[in-house]
N, C-alpha and C positions, 0 to 999 in steps of 0.2 A: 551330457551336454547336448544340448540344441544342433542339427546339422546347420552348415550353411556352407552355400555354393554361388558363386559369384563366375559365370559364365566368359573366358578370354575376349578381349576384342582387340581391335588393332594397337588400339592404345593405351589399354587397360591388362591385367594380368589377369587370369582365372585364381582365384580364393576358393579352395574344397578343405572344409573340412571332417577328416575321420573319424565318427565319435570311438571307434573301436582300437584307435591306436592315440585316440586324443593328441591328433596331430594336425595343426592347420598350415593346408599347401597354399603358398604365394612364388604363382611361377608368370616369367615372361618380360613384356616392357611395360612400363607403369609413367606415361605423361598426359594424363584424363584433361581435358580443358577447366576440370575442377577439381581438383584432386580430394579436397575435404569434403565434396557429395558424392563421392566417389568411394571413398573410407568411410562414411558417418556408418552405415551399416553395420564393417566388421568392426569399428573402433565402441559400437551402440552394443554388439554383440559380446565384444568381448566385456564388457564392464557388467552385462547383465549374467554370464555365463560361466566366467575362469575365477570368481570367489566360490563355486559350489566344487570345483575339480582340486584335487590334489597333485594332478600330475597335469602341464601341455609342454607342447613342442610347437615353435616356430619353425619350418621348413621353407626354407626360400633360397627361391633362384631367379632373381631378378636380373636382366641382362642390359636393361636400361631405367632410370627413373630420373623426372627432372627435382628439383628444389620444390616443390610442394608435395610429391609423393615422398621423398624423404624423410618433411614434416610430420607427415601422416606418418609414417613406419618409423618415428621417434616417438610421438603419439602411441601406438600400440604397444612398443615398449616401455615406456612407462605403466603400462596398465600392467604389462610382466612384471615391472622390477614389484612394484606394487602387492602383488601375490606371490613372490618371489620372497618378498619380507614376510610377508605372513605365513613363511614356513609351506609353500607350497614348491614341487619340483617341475623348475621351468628349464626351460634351454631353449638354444635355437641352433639350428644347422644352416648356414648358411653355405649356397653351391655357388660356385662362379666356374666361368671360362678361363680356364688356367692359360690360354692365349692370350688373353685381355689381362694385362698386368692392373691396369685402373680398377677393373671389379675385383681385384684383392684386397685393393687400397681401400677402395670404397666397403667393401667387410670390414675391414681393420678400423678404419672410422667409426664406424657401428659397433663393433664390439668394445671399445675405450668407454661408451655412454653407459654399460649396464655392467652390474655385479653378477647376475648368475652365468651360467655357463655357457659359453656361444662357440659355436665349434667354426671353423669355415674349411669346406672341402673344395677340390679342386676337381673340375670333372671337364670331360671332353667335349660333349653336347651338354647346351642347358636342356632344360625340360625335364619333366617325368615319365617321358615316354621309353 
């Protein structure tokens, strides 16, 4: 698969993805003033990319998003459930602030929309540092 790397900003989350563990990271807060020119990239990426792969993972630690980054990360999951059906092996790990009861909730939400496997862990720092 194609790398791709989506650089953190204030408002935006860093998107890295590892073609060696076919693992794409979504870490941080995500309220872009655009949220769908802001996703067309990984949302363009993944549609061009995850029909050639038989295995990805969603990894995400999102510690804030408003109502249009949502959108978008329902968007991306539909393209999983998508190859999901076509007998491909997806999952997603989702991390939260196990202090922040809402970002459970807010996982829990998200995993109700898809059929494949969606883990959600509880960790002390977000980030992948």
């Amino acid at each position: 698969m194609n790398p791709l790397v989506i650089e953190e900003t204030g408002s935006t989350p860093s998107i890295i993805f590892d073609p060696e563990s076919e693992t794409l990271y979504i870490a941080g807060e995500s309220y872009p003033e655009n949220s769908f020119d802001f996703y067309a990239p990984v949302v363009d990426w993944l549609k061009k990319t995850l029909h050639r792969s038989s295995k990805f993972t969603l990894d995400i630690s999102i510690t804030y998003m408003n109502s249009s980054s949502t959108k978008c990360l329902l968007d991306i999951m539909d393209i999983m459930e998508d190859a999901f059906s076509s007998a491909a092996d997806i999952r997603i790990i989702w991390r939260y602030d196990k202090e922040n009861p809402r970002s459970y909730e807010m996982a829990e939400d998200f995993r109700e929309e898809v059929t494949f496997p969606f883990e959600i862990e509880a960790i002390k720092k977000m980030g992948y540092a």
